[in-house]
Steps between C-alpha positions, in 0.01 A plus 500: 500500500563201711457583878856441661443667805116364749470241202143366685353889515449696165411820693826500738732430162344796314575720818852416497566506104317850559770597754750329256415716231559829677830431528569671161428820598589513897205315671661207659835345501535133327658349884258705703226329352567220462624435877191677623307196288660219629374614851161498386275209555308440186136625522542657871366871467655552854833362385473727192475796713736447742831413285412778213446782830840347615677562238334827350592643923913414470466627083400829667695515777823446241328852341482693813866374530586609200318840518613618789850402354475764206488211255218598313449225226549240719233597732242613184567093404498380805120685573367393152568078607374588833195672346398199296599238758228688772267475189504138467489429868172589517347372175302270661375631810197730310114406550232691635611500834807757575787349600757750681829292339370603145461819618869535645634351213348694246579818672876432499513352171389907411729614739815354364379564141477857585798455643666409215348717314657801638799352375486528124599732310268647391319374817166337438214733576185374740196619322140572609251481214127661543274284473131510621591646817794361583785407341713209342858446627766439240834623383636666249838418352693781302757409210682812590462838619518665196130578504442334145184386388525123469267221391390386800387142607174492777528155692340342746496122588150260569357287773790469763826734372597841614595789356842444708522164311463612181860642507635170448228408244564773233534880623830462548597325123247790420674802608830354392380538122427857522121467695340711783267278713219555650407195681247455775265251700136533362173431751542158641933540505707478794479900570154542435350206728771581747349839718307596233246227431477491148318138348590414163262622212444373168433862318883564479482769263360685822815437659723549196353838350642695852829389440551585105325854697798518736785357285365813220592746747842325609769756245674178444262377299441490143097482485539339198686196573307348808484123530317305731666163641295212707664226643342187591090580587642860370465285190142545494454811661724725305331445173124503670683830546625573171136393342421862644796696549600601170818755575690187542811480202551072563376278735645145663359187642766342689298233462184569316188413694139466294302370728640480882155370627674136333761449750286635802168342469689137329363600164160485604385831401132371396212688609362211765873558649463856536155477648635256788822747562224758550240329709427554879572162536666217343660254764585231281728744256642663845624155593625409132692811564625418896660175325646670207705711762568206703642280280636740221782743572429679239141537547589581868749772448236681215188470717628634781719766342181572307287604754791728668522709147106488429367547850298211519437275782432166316687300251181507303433894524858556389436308197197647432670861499724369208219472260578818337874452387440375128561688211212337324150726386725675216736631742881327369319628200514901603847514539682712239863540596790227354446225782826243609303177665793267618436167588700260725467115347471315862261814686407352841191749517388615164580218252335587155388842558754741367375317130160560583571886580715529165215322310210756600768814454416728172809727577880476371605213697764217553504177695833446688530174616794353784583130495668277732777437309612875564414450865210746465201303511364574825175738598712856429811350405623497861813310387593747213455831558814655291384290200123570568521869530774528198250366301222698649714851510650391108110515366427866752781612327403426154122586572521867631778567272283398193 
């Protein structure tokens, strides 16, 4: 899709069509963000920051308005924009050294999700999952309150969305169709680096296998009809997941991943590569890797994010923590359950793998692929979620009905 908004920075445009896109089911409003861009100076982090916090502080102080009003829906909407506008403001503040804005920010884009939350009916339910110890934050979202068993849809997003965000990116056009949802932030997710200090891991099934445990014990549930949804690195790590975890009814890639180690090491996933990202000491790589985040926004914003989710220090050591996520050594090949891999044609971070995954699966599968002509070809389909998740919800349907 051609970039009509920070036409000189790929990364800022994808942002934006990402706010964009959750206008279809309450995320942003169309004038809201596109005002809050044109005070943004193109490829300023700071500037970033500053006009999203703006405008996510006077979208919830039109909610506390409205709440303390008595007008109910208007403050839920209002809360839900405000949410997602604190969630983008500080997008690019993460690396390895805290920064207290990110902190704020993400804290009160949970606080006026929450907030909203309250306000459905029936209200969206905070969740606490066991898991090693702790726990994994999430919510669950009811159909109704009849106390049915449903099919019921576990999601979870990938390198950089929360579970908050992911009801503008499917839970919603989920439980409209008749499905509970279970959706949640995995090691390495907003909630679990945030207080808890959870890194990313590669073994996602380990991850995965205590929330089919929980969501078995949830009466709403039909045990039967459990699908697992990834979105974006989720694309990899929910059927690494699925290789193993074999109560699973259907399983999505939104988009598939193979072989994730492509797009973070550059493709170079030989063994001399591997045996530099693991050395003591390799200055001449570290530097290759200081000018990749210096003169590549891209590169800058992934590096640095990296090594807030992983818990590494160095862009190097980050890197070398992503040699696990592959689906290579007969893995793709272990997974039993009917498998939807979409595929968007102009993917900014994964171009080519979601064929790749489908080409090494043995199971049921199908290959769903989103062109530009439908305005859907971005990474996730950020610019068409109704028609994405129709299509995606259309083949649930048809699957765990079979």
């Amino acid at each position: 899709m051609r970039q009509l908004l920070f036409p000189d920075n790929a990364q800022f445009w994808f942002e934006t069509l990402r706010m964009f896109g959750a206008i279809a089911y309450g995320g942003a409003d169309f004038g809201e963000v596109l005002t809050t861009s044109d005070r943004i100076v193109e490829g300023d982090y700071e500037s970033w920051y500053a006009e999203w916090t703006a405008t996510a502080e006077w979208v919830a102080a039109e909610g506390e308005k409205s709440l303390k009003g008595g007008h109910r829906v208007s403050a839920r909407d209002a809360f839900l924009r405000a949410s997602n506008y604190y969630r983008s403001s500080e997008f690019f503040l993460h690396s390895h050294t805290p920064d207290p804005r990110h902190e704020h920010a993400y804290a009160r884009s949970v606080e006026c999700f929450r907030a909203a939350a309250e306000l459905f009916e029936p209200a969206i339910q905070p969740v606490e999952i066991p898991y090693e110890g702790t726990t994994l934050s999430g919510y669950f979202y009811r159909v109704d309150n009849a106390g049915t068993p449903r099919p019921t849809l576990l999601m979870h997003s990938g390198f950089d969305g929360s579970a908050e965000e992911m009801h503008f990116s499917g839970v919603t056009a989920a439980v409209e169709r008749g499905y509970n949802v279970l959706v949640f932030d995995g090691p390495g997710m907003p909630s679990a680096t945030h207080g808890k200090g959870l890194p990313f891991r590669p073994d996602w099934e380990r991850v995965v296998g205590p929330v089919v445990d929980f969501a078995q014990e949830l009466p709403e549930v039909d045990n039967d009809k459990i699908a697992l949804i990834g979105v974006s690195l989720g694309g990899e790590l929910a059927p690494r997941a699925a290789a193993f975890e074999h109560r699973l009814a259907a399983l999505v890639a939104i988009d598939g991943v193979y072989d994730a180690r492509v797009a973070f090491m550059g493709g170079q996933t030989d063994e001399e590569m591997l045996r530099r990202l693991r050395a003591d000491s390799d200055p001449e790589l570290d530097q290759y890797l200081a000018n990749a985040v210096a003169t590549n926004e891209t590169m800058r914003w992934a590096l640095n994010h990296g090594m807030f989710v992983t818990g590494t220090a160095t862009p190097r050591a980050f890197m070398a923590s992503m040699v696990g996520y592959h689906l290579g050594d007969g893995l793709a090949e272990r997974i039993q359950c009917p498998t939807l891999v979409c595929k968007a044609a102009d993917d900014l971070f994964f171009t080519g793998q979601p064929e790749a995954l489908y080409e090494h699966l043995t199971c049921p599968k199908t290959l769903l692929e989103f062109t530009a002509a439908e305005g859907a070809d971005a990474h996730c389909h950020v610019g068409a979620q109704r028609l994405a998740f129709a299509r995606i919800c259309d083949w649930l349907d048809d699957t765990l009905t079979a």
